[in-house]
C-alpha positions as CSV (number, residue, x, y, z in Angstrom):
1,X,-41.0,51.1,43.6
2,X,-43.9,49.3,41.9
3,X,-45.7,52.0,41.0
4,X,-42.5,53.6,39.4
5,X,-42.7,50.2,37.1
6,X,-45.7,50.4,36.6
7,X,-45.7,54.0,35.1
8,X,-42.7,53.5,32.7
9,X,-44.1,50.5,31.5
10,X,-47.5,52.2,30.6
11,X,-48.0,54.1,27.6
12,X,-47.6,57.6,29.2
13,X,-44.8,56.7,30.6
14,X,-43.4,56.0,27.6
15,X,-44.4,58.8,26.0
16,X,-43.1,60.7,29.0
17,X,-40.0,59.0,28.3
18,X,-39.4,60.2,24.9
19,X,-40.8,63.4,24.9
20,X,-37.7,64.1,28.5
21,X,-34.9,62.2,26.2
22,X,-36.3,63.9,23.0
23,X,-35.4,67.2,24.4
24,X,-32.2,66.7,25.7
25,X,-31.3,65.3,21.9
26,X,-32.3,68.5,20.7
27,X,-30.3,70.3,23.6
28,X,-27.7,68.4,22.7
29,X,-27.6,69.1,18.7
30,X,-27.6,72.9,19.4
31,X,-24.3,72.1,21.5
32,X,-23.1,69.6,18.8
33,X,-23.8,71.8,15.9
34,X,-21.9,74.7,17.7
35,X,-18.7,72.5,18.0
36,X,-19.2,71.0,14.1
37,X,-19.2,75.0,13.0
38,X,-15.3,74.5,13.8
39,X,-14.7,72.6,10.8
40,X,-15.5,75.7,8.4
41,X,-13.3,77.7,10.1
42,X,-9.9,78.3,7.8
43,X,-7.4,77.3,10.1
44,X,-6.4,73.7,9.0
45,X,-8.6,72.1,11.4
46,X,-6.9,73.4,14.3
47,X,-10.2,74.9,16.1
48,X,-12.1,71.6,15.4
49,X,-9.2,69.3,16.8
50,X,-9.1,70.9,19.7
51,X,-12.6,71.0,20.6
52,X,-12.9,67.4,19.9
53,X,-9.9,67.2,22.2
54,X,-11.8,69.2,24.9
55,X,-14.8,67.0,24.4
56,X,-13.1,64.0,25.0
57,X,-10.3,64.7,27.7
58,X,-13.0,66.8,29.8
59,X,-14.7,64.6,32.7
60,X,-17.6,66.5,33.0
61,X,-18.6,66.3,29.3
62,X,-16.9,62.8,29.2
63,X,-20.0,61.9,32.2
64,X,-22.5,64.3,30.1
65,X,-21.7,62.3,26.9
66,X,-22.3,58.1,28.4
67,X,-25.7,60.0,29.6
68,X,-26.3,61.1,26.1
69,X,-26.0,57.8,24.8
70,X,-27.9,56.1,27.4
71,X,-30.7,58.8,26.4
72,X,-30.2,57.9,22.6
73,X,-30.8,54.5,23.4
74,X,-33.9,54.8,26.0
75,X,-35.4,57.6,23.2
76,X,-35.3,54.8,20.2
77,X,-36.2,51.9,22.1
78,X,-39.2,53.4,23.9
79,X,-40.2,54.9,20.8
80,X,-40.1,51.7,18.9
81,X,-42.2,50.3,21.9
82,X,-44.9,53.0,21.5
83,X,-45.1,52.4,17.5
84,X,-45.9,48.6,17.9
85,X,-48.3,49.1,20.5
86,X,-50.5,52.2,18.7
87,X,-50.5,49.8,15.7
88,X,-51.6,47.4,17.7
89,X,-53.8,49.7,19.1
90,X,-55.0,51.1,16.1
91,X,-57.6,48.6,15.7
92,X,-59.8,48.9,12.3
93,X,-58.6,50.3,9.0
94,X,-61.2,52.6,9.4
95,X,-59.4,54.1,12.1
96,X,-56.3,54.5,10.2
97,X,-57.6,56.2,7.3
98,X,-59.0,58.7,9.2
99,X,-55.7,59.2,11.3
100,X,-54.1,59.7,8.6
101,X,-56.1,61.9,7.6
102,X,-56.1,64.0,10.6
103,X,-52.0,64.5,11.0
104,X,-49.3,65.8,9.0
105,X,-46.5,63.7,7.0
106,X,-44.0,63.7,9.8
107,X,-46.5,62.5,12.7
108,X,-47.2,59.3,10.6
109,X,-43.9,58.4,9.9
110,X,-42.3,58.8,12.8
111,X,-40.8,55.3,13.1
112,X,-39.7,55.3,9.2
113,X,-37.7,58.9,10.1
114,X,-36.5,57.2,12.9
115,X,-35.4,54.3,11.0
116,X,-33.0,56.0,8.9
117,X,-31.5,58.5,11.7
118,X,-30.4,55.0,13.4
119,X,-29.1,54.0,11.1
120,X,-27.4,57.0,9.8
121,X,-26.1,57.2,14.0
122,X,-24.5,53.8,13.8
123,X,-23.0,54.8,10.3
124,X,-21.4,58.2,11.8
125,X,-20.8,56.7,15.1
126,X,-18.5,54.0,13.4
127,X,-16.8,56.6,11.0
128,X,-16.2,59.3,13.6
129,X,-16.7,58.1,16.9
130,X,-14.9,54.8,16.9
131,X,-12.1,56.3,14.7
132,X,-11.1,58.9,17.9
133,X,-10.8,56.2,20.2
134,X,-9.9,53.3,18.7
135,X,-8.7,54.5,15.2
136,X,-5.4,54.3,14.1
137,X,-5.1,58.6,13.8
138,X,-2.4,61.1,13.1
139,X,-1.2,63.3,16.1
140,X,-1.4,67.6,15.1
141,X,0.7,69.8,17.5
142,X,-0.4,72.9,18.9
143,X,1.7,74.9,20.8
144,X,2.6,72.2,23.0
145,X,-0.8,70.5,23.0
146,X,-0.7,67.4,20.7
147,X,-3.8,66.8,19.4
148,X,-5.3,63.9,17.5
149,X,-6.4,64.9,13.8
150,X,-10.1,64.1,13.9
151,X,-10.2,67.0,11.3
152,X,-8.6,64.8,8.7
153,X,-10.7,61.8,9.0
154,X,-13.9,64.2,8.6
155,X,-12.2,65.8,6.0
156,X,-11.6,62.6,4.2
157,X,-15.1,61.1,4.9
158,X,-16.7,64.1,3.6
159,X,-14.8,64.3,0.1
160,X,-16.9,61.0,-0.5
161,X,-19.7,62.3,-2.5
162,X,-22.2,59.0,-1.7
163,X,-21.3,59.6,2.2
164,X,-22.2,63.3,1.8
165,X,-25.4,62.0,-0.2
166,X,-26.3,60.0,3.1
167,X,-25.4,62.5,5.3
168,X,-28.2,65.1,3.9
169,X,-30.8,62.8,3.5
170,X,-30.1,62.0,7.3
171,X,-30.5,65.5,8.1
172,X,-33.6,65.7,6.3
173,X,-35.3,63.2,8.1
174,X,-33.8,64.8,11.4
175,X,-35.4,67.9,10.3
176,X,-39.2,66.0,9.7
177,X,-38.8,64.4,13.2
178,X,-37.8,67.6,14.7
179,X,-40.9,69.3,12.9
180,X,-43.7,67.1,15.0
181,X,-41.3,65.8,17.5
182,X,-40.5,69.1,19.3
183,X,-43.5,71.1,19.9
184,X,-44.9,67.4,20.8
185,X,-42.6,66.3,23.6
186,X,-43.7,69.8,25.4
187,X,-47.1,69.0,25.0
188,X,-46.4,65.6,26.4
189,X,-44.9,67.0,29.1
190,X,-48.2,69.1,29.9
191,X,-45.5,72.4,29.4
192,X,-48.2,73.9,26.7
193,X,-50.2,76.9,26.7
194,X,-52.8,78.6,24.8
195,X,-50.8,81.6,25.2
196,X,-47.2,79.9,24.4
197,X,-48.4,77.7,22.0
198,X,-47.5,79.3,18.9
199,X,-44.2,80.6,20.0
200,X,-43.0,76.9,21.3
201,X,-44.5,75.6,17.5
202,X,-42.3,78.9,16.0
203,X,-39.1,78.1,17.6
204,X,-39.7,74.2,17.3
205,X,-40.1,74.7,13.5
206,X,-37.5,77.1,13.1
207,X,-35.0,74.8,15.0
208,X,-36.5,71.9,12.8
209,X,-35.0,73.5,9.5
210,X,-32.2,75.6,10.7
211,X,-30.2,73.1,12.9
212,X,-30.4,70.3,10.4
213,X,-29.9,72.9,7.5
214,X,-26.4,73.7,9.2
215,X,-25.4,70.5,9.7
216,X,-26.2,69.6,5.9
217,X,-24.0,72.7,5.2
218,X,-20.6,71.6,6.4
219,X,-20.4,68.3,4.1
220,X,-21.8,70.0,1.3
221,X,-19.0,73.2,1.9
222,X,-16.3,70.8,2.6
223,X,-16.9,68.8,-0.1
224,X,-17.3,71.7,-3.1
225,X,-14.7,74.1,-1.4
């Protein structure tokens, strides 16, 4: 058990740590960019009312989802822990000039990107999140499921143009920590090739502009159309 401590506490197994809950966030914004689609859809809101239904009646995703946030957490808070100690670590200014030098934008400011995706998280997590289950919210009735209307509220959040503001910045800087943090965790993770290489750096920046690039779509449709 010790020497299970002892690796989690070191730096690799930090960086082991957020490289395994760094992919499962990305896993889990494919899935959560494929049920956000739902509000473009011209039905009223009735495709994304009940997938948000199914997302939070359904006990496997219901399990899925406390694991998530457990993984949120563990992912920022081990992160935070590596940045103090590699600045720590960093030693002479010397050092850090020539770091910098030696990486791209995104790889240096890893903690300021993460920075503002926390607190863009705890902004939508209050807005959205906490309005479905504790939110005083109207009731839609389809067929004879009755639904509640989480489709409003997104609606009404998203006609706010300094919220929409926020919420494409936020993707932005999900997009620059996507850009060094994908192909990074898989390297971490010793999962890199000479061979697979550039295909794993293709797909990582392709999913780096596309996924955040949708989700930046939806407030900006909703809000103009």
């Amino acid at each position: 058990m010790k020497w299970f401590i002892d690796l989690f506490s070191s730096t690799l197994g930090r960086k082991v740590v957020v490289a395994l809950t760094g992919i499962f966030i990305i896993l889990f914004l494919a899935v959560h960019l494929a049920g956000n689609l739902q509000l473009l859809k011209d039905d009223g809101g009735e495709s994304f009312n009940v997938y948000a239904y199914f997302m939070t009646h359904n006990p496997l995703i219901k399990t899925i989802s406390y694991v998530n946030y457990a993984f949120f957490l563990a992912h920022i808070g081990w992160a935070v822990a590596l940045t103090i100690y590699n600045r720590k670590a960093r030693g002479s200014e010397g050092y850090a000039v020539t770091s910098s030098k030696s990486s791209i934008w995104s790889s240096r400011n890893m903690g300021f990107l993460g920075t503002i995706i926390f607190v863009f998280l705890v902004v939508h997590m209050r807005q959205f999140w906490g309005q479905m289950h504790f939110g005083d919210m109207g009731i839609k009735t389809y067929g004879t499921q009755q639904v509640k209307d989480l489709y409003t509220t997104v609606a009404n959040a998203f006609a706010d143009p300094l919220y929409v503001v926020l919420y494409c910045i936020s993707m932005v800087a999900i997009a620059f920590h996507l850009w060094h943090g994908f192909a990074s965790a898989f390297q971490t993770l010793g999962l890199n090739h000479i061979k697979y290489n550039p295909v794993i750096n293709f797909v990582g920046k392709t999913f780096a502009v596309v996924v955040p690039a949708l989700f930046a779509l939806i407030p900006i449709m909703m809000f103009f159309v």
